[in-house]
Backbone as a chain_set.jsonl record, in Angstrom:
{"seq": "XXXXXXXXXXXXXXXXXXXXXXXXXXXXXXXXXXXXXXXXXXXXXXXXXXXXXXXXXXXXXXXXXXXXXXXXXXXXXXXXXXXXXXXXXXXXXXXXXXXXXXXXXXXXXXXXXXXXXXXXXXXXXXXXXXXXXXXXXXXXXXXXXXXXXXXXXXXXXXXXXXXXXXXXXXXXXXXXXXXXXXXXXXXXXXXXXXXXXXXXXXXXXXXXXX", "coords": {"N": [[0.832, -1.214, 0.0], [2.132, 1.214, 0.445], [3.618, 1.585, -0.958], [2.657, 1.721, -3.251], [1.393, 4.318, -2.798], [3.86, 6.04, -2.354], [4.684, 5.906, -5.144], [2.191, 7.381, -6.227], [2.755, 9.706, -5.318], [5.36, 10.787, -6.347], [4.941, 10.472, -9.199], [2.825, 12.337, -9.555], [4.462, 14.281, -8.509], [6.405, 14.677, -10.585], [4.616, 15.655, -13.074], [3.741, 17.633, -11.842], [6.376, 19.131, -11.867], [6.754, 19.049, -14.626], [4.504, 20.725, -15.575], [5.516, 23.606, -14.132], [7.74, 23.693, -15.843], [6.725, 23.971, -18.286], [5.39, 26.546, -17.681], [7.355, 27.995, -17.264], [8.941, 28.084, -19.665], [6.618, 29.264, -21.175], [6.219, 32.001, -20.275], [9.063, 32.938, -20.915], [8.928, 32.544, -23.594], [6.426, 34.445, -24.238], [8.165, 37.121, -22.726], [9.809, 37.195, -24.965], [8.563, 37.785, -27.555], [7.823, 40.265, -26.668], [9.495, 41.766, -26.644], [10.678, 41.708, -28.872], [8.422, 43.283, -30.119], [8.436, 45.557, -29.178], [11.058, 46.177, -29.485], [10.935, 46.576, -32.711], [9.152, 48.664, -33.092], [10.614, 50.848, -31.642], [12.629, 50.653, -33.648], [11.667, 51.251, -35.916], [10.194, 53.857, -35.619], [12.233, 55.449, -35.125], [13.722, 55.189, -37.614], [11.404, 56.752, -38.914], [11.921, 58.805, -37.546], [14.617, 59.749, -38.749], [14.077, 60.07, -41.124], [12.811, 61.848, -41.175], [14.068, 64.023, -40.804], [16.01, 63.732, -42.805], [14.718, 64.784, -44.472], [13.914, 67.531, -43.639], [16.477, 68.254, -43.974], [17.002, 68.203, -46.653], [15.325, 69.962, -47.195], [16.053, 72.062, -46.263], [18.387, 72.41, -47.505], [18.024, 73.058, -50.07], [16.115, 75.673, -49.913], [18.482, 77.345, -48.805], [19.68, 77.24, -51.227], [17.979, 78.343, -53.536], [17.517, 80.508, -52.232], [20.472, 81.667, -52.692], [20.601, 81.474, -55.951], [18.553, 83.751, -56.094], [19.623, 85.743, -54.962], [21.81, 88.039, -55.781], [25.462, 88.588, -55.771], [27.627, 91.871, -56.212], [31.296, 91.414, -56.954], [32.309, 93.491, -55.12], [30.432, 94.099, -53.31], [30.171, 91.354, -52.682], [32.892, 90.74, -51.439], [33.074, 92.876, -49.607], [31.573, 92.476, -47.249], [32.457, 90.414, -46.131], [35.49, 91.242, -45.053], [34.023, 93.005, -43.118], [34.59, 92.908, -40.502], [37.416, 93.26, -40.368], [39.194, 94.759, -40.384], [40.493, 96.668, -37.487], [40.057, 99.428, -36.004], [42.501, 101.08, -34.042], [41.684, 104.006, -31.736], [43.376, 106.079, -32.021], [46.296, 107.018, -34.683], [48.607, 105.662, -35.497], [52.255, 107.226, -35.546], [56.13, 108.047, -36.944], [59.242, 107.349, -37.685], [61.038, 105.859, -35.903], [59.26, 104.665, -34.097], [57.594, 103.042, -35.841], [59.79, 101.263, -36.678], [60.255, 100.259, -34.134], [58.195, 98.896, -33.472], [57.802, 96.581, -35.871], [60.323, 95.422, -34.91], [61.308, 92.467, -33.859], [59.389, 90.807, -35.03], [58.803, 87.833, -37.041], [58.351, 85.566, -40.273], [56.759, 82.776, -39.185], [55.63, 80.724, -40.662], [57.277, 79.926, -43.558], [59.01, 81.1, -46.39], [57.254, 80.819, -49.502], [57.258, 80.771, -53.055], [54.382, 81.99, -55.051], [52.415, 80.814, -52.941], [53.036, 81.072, -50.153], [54.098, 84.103, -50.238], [55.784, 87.276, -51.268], [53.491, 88.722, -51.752], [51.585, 87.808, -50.265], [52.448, 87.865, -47.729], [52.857, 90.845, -47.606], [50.07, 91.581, -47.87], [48.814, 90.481, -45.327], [51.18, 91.723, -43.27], [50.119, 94.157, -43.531], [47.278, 94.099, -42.859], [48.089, 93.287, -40.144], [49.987, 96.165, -39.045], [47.726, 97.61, -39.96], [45.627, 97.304, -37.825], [46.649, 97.875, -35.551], [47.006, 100.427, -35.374], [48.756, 101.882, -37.602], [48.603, 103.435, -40.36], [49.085, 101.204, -43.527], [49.962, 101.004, -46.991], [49.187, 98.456, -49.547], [52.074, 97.763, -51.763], [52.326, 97.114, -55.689], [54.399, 95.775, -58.263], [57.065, 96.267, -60.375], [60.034, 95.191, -59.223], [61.86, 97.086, -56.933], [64.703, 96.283, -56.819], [65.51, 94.511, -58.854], [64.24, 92.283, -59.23], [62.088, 91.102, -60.74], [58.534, 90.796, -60.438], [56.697, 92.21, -57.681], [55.968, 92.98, -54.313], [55.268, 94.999, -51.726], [55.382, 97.046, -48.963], [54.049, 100.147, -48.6], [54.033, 102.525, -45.262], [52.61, 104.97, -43.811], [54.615, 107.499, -42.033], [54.184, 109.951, -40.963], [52.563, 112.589, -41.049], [51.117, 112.087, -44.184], [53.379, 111.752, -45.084], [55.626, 108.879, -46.056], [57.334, 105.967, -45.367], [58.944, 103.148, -46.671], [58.193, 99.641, -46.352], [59.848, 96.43, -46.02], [57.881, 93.718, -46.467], [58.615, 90.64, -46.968], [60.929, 90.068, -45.111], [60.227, 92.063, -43.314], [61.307, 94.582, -42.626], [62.335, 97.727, -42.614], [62.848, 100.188, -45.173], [65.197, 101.688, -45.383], [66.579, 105.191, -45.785], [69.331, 106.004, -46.917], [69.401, 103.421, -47.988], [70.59, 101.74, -50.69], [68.087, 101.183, -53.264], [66.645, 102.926, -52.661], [64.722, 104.997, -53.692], [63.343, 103.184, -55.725], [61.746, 102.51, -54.498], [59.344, 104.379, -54.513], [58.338, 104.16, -57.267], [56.306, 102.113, -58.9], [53.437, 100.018, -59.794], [50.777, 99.276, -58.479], [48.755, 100.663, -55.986], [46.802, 99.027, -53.226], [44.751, 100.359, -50.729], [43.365, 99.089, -49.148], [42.177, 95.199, -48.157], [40.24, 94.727, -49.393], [40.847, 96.507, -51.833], [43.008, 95.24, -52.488], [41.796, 92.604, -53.356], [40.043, 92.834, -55.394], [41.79, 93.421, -57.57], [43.618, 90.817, -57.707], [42.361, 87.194, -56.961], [43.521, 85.829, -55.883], [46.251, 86.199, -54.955], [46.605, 87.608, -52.939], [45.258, 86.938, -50.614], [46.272, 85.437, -48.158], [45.232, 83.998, -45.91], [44.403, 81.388, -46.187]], "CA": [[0.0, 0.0, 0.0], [2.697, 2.454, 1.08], [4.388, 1.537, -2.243], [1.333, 2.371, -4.318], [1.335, 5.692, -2.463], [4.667, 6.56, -2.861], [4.678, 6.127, -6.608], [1.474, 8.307, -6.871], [3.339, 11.164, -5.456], [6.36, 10.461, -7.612], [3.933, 10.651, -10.695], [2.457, 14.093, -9.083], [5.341, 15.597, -8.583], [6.79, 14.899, -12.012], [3.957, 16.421, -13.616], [4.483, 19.438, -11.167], [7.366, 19.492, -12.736], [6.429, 19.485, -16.143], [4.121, 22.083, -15.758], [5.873, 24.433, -14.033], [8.813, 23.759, -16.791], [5.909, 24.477, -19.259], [4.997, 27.828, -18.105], [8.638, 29.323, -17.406], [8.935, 28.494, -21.028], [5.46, 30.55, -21.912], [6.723, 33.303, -19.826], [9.875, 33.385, -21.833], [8.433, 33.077, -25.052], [6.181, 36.018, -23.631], [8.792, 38.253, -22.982], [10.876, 37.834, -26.214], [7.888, 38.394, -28.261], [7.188, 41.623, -26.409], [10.874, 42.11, -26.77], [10.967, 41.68, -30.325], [7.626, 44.249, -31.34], [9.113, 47.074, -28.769], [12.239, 47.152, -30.552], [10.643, 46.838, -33.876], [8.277, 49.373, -33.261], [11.483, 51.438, -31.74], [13.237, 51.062, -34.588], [10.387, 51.777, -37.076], [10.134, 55.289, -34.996], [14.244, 56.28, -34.976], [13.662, 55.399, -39.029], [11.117, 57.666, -39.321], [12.766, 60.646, -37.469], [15.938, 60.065, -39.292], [13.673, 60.113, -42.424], [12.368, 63.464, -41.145], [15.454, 64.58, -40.147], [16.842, 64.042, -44.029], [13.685, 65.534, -45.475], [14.337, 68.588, -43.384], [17.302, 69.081, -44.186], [16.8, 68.336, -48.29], [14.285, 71.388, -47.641], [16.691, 73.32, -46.104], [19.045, 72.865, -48.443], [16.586, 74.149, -51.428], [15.75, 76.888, -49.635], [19.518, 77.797, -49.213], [20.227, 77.27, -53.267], [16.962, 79.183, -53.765], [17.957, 82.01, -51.886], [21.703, 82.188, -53.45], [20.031, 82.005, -56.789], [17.974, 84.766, -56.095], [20.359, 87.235, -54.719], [23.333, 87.841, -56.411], [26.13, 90.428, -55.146], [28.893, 91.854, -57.004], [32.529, 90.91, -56.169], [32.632, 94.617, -54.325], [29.534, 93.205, -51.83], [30.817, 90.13, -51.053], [34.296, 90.792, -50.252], [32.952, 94.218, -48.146], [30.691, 91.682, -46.249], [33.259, 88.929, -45.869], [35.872, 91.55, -44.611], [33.4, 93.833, -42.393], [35.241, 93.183, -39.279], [38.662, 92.726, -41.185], [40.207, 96.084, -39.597], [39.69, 97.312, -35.827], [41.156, 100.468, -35.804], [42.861, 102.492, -32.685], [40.776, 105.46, -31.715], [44.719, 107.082, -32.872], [46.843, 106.954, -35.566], [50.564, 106.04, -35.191], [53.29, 107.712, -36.245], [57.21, 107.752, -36.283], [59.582, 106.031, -38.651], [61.232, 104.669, -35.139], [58.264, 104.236, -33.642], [57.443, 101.935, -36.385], [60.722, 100.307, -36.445], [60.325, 99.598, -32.682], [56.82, 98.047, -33.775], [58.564, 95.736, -36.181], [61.417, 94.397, -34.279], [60.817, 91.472, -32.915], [58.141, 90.124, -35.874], [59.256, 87.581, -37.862], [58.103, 84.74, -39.932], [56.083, 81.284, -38.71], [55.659, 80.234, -42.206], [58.787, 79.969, -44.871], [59.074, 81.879, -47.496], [56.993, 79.922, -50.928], [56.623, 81.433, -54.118], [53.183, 81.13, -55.481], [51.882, 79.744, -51.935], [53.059, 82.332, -49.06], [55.205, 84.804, -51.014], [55.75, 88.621, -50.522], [51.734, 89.432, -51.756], [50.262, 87.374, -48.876], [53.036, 88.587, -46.741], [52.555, 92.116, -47.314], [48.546, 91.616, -47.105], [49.021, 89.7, -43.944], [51.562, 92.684, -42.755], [49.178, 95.193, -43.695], [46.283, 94.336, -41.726], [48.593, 93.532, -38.637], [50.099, 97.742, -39.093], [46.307, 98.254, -39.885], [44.962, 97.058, -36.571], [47.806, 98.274, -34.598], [47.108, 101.888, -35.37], [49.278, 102.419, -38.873], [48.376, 103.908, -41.682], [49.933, 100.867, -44.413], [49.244, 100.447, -47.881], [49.836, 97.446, -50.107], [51.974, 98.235, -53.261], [52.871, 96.266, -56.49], [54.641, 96.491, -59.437], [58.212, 95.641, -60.712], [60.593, 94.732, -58.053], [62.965, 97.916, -56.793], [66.269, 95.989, -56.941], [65.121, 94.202, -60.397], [63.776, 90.883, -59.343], [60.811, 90.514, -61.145], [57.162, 91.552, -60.27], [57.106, 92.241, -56.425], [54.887, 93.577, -53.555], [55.889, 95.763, -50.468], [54.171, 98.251, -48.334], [54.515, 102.208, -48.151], [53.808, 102.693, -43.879], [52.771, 106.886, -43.001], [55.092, 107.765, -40.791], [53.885, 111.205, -40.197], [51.344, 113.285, -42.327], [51.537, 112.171, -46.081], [55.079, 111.457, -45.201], [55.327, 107.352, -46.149], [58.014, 104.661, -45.919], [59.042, 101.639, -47.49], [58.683, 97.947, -45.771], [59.849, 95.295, -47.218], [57.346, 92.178, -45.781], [59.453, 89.675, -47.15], [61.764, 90.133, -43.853], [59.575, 92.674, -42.381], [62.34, 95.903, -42.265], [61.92, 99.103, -43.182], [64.013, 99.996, -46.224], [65.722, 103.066, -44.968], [67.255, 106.49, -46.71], [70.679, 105.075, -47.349], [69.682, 101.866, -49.235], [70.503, 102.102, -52.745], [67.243, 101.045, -54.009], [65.048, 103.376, -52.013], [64.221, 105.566, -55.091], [62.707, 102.382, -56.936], [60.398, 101.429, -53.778], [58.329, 104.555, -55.121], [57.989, 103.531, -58.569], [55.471, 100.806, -58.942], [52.015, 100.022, -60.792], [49.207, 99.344, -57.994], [48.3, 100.651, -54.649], [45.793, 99.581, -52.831], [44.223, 100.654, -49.703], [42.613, 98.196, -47.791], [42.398, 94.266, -48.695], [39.219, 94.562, -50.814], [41.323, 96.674, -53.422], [43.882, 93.548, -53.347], [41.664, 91.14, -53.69], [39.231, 93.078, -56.544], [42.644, 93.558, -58.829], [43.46, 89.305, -57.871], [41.344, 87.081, -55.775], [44.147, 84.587, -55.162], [47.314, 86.542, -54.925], [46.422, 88.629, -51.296], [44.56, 85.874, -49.76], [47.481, 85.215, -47.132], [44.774, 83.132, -44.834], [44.28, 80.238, -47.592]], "C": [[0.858, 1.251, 0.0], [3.37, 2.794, -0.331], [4.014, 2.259, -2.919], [1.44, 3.866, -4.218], [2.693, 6.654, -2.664], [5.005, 6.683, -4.242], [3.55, 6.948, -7.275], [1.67, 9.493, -6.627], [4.274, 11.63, -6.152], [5.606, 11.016, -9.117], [3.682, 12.202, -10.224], [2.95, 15.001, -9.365], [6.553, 15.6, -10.111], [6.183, 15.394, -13.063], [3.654, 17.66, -13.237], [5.176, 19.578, -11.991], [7.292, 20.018, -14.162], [5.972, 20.855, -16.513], [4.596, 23.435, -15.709], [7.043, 24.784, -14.999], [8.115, 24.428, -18.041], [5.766, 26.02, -19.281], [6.134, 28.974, -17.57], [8.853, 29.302, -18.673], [7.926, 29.342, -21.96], [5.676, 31.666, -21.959], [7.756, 33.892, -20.83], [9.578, 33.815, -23.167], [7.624, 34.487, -24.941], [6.79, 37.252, -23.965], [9.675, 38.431, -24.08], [9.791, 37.995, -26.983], [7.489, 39.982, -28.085], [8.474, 42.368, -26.502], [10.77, 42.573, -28.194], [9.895, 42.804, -31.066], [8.133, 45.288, -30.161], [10.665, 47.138, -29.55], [12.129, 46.93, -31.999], [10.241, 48.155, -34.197], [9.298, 50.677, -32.743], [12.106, 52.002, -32.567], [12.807, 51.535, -35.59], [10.338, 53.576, -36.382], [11.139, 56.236, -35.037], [13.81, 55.718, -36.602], [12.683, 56.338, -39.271], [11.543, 58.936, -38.861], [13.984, 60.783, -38.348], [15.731, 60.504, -40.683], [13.275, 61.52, -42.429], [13.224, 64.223, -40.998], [16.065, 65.188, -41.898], [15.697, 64.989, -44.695], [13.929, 67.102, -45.19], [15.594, 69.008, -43.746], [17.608, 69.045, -45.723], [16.284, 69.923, -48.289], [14.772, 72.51, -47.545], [17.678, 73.626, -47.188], [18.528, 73.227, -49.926], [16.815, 75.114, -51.345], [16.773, 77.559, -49.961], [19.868, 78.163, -50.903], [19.518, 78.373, -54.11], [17.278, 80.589, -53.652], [19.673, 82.296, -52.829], [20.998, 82.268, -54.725], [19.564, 83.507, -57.413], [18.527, 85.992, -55.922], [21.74, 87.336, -55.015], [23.858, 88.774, -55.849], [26.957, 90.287, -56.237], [30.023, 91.556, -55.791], [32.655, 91.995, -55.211], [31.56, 94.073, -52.839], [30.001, 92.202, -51.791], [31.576, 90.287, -50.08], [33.926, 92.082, -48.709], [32.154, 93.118, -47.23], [31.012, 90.112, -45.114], [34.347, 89.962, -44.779], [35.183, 93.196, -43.391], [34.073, 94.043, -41.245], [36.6, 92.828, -39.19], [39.312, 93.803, -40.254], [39.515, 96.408, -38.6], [40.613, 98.285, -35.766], [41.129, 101.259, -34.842], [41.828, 103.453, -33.024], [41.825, 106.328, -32.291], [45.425, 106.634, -33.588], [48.479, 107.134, -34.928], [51.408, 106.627, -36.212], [54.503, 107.659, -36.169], [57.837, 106.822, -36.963], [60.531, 104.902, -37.534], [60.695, 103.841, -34.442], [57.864, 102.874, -34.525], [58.655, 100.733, -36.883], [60.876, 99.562, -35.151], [59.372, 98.372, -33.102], [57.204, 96.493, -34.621], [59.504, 94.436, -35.46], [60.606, 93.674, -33.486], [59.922, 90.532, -33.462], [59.23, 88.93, -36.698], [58.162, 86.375, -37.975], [57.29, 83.502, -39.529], [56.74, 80.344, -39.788], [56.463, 80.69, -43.21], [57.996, 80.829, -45.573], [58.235, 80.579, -48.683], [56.488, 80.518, -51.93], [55.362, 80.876, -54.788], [52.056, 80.563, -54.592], [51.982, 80.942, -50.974], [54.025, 83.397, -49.265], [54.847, 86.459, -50.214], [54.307, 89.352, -50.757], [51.123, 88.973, -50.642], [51.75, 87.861, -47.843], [53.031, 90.381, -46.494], [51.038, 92.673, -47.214], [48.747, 91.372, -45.567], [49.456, 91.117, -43.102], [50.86, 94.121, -42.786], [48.307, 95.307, -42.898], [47.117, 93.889, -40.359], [48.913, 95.215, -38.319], [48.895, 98.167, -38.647], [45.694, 98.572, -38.191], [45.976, 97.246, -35.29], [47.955, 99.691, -34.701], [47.985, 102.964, -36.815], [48.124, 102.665, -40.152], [49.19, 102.969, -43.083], [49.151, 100.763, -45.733], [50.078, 99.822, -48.883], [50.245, 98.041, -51.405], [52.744, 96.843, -53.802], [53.098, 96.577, -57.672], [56.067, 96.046, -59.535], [59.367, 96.268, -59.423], [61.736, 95.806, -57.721], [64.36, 97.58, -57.248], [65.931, 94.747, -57.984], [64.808, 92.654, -60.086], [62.659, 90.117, -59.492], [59.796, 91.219, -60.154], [57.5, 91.194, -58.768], [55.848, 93.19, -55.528], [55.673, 93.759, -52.086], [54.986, 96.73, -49.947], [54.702, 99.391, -48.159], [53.337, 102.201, -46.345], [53.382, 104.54, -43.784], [53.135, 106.61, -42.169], [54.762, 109.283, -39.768], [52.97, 112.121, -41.672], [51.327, 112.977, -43.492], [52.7, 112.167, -46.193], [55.247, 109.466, -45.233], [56.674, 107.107, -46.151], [57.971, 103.587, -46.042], [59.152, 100.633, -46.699], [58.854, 97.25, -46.473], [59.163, 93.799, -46.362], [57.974, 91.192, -46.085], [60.759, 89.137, -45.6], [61.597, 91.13, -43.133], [60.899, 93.721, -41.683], [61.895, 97.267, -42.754], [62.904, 99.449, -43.936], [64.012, 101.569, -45.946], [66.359, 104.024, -45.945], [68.144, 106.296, -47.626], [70.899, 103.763, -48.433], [69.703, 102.502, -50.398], [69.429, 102.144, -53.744], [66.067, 101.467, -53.344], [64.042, 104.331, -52.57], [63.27, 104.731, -55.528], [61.102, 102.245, -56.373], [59.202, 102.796, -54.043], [57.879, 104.607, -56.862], [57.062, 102.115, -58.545], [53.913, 100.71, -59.826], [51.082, 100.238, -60.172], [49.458, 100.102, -56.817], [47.305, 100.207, -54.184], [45.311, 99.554, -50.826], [43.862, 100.006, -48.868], [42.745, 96.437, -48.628], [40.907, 94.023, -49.714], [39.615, 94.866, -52.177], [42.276, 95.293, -53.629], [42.926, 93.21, -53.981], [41.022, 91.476, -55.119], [40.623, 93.327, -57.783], [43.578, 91.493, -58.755], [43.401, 88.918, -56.396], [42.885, 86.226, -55.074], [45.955, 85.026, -54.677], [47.383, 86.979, -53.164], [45.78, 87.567, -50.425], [45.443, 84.839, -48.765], [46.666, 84.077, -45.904], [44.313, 81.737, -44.842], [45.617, 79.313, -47.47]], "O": [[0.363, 2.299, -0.415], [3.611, 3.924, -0.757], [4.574, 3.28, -3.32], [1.552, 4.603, -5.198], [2.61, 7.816, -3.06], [5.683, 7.668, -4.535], [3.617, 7.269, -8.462], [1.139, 10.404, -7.262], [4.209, 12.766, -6.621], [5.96, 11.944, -9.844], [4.41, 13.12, -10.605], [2.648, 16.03, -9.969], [7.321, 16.507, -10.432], [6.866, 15.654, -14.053], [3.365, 18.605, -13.971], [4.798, 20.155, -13.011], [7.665, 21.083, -14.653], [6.462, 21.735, -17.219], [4.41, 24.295, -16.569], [7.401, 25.96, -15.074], [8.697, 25.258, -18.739], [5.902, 26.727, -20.279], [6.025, 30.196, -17.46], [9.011, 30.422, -19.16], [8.171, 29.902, -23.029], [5.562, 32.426, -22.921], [7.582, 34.936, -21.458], [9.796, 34.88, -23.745], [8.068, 35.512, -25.457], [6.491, 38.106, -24.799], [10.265, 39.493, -24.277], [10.194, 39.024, -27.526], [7.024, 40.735, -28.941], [8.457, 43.597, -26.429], [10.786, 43.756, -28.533], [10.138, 43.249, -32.188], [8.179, 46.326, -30.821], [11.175, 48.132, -30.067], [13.173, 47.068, -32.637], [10.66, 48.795, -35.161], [8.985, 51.722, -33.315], [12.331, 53.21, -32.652], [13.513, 52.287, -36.262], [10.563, 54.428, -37.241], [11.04, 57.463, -35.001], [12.917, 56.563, -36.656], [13.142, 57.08, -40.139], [11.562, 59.964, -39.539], [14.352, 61.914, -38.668], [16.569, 61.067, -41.387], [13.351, 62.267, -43.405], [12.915, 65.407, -41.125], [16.398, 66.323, -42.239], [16.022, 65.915, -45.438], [14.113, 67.896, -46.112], [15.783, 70.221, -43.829], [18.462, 69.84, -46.116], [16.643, 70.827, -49.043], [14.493, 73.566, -48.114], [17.839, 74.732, -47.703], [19.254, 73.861, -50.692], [17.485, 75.76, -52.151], [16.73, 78.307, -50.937], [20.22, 79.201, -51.463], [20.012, 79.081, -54.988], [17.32, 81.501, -54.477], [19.758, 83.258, -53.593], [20.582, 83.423, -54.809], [19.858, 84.144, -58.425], [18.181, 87.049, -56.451], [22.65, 86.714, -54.468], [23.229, 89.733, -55.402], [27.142, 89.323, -56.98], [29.95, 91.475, -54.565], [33.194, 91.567, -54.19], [31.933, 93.775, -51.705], [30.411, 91.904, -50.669], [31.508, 90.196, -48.854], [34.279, 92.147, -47.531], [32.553, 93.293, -46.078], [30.517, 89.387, -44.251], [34.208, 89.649, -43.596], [35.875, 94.154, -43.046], [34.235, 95.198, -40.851], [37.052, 92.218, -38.221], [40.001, 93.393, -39.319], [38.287, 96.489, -38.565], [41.804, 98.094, -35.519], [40.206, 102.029, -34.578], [41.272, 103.69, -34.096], [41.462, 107.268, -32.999], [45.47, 105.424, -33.368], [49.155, 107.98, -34.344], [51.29, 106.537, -37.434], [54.703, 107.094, -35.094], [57.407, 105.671, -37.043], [60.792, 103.729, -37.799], [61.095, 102.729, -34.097], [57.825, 101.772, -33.977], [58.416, 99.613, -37.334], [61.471, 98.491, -35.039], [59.687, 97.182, -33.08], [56.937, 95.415, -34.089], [59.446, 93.207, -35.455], [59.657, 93.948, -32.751], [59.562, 89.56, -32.799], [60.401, 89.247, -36.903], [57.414, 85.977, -37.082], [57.679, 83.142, -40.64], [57.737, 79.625, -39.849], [56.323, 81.814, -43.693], [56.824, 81.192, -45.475], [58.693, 79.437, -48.633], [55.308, 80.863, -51.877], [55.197, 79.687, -55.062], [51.049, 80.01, -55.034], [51.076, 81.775, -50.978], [54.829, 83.572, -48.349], [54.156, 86.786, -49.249], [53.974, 90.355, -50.125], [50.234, 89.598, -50.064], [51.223, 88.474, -46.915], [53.175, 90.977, -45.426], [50.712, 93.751, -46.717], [48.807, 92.306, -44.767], [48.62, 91.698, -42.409], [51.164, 95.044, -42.03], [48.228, 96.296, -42.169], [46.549, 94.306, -39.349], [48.221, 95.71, -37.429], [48.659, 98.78, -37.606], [45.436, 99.625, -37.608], [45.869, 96.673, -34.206], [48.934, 100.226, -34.182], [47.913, 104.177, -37.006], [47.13, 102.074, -40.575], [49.898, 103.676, -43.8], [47.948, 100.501, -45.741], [51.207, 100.196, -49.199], [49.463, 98.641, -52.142], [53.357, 95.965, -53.196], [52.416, 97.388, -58.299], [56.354, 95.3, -58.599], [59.454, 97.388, -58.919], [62.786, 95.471, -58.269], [65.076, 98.342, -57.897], [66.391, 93.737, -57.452], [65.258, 91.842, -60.894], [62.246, 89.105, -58.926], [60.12, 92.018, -59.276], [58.261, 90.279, -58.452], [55.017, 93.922, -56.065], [56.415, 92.965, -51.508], [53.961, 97.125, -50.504], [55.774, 99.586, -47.587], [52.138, 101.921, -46.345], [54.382, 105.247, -43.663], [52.647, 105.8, -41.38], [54.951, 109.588, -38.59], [52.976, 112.055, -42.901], [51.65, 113.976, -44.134], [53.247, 112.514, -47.239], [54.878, 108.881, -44.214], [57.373, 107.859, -46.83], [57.05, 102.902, -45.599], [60.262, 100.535, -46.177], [58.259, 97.168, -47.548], [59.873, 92.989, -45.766], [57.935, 90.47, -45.089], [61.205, 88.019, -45.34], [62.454, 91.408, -42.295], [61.33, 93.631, -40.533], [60.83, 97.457, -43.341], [64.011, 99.094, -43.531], [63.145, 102.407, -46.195], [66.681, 103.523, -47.022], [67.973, 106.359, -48.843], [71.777, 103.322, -49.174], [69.091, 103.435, -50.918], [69.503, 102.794, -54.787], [64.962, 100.926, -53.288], [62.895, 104.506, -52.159], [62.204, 105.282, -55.804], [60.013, 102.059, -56.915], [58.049, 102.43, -53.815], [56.952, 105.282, -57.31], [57.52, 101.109, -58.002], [53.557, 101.688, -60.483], [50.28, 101.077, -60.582], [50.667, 100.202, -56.61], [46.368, 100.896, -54.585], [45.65, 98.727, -49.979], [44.034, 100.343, -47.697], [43.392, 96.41, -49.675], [40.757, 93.181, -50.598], [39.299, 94.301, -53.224], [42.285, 94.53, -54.595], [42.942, 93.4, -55.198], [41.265, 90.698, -56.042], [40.254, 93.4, -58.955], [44.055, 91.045, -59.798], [43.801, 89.418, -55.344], [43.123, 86.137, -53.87], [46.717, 84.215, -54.15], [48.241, 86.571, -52.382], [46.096, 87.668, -49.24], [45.239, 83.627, -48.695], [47.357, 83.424, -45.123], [43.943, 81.062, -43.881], [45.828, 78.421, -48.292]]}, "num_chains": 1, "name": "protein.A"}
């Protein structure tokens, strides 16, 4: 009898078993199905923002193309609009041809010398708006080379009222009384004034920040 009874709890509890083996596996299946449509339905949601995302920015870029289209400048408005805050000038004006030799000393330089690449036009732009924004009066000239070495660019500095001398940006000196070829440094073809006249007589020659 006791036998009988112990083998019908045996049986019992192996179909306990079963069951409860049954419904940790429901559960599971459960949660990976609910797994599997939240990060469908995730990812279906991050594809459509990314889709809205590109659409917006197709539209923007239209708009942009649209608008350049539409409004054209001349080369005189761009560059004034590109260099608007190009010069910050002292409330005073310096003067002083030692004064501006003091100013000098001590500059030299970063970037080599490369013809074609960082030569004496983007060095005497470059040196121009440093003078500029330091209180000088410089302006960029060009035209055949004082001491005969081909086409060339240097700056005339005011040192005192409508009184100008010669730098040479190439090694950033001031080409004094005495030099032999200080006659030539006013002979030349261009001047110009600020870096808009560079750039409107060539775009790629003065462009020292390129």
């Amino acid at each position: 009898m006791e036998n009988n009874l112990e083998k019908e709890f045996e049986k019992q509890g192996g179909i306990g078993k079963a069951k409860i083996g049954l419904a940790v596996c429901a559960v599971l299946v459960a949660v990976l199905v609910v797994s599997s449509v939240w990060l469908y339905t995730r990812n279906e949601n991050l594809q459509n923002q990314i889709d809205s995302l590109i659409s917006d920015y197709d539209s923007l870029v239209s708009e942009h193309n649209d608008y350049i289209a539409d409004h054209q400048f001349t080369d005189e408005q761009y560059y004034s609009a590109i260099f608007s805050y190009y010069y910050v000038f002292p409330a005073e004006q310096k003067f002083g041809v030692y004064d501006l030799e003091d100013e000098l000393t001590g500059l030299e330089w970063i970037k080599p010398y490369e013809e074609g690449v960082f030569d004496c036009s983007e060095m005497s732009a470059y040196l121009e708006w440093y003078l500029e924004n330091e209180g000088w009066n410089a302006i960029i000239i060009a035209g055949d080379s004082p001491f005969g070495s081909g086409y060339h660019a240097w700056l005339l500095v005011e040192t005192s009222t409508d009184q100008y001398m010669p730098v040479e940006s190439t090694n950033i000196e001031i080409v004094w009384w005495d030099d032999p070829y200080f006659d030539n440094y006013w002979i030349y073809d261009y001047e110009f004034e600020t870096i808009d006249d560079a750039l409107a007589y060539s775009e790629t020659e003065f462009d020292w920040w390129k």
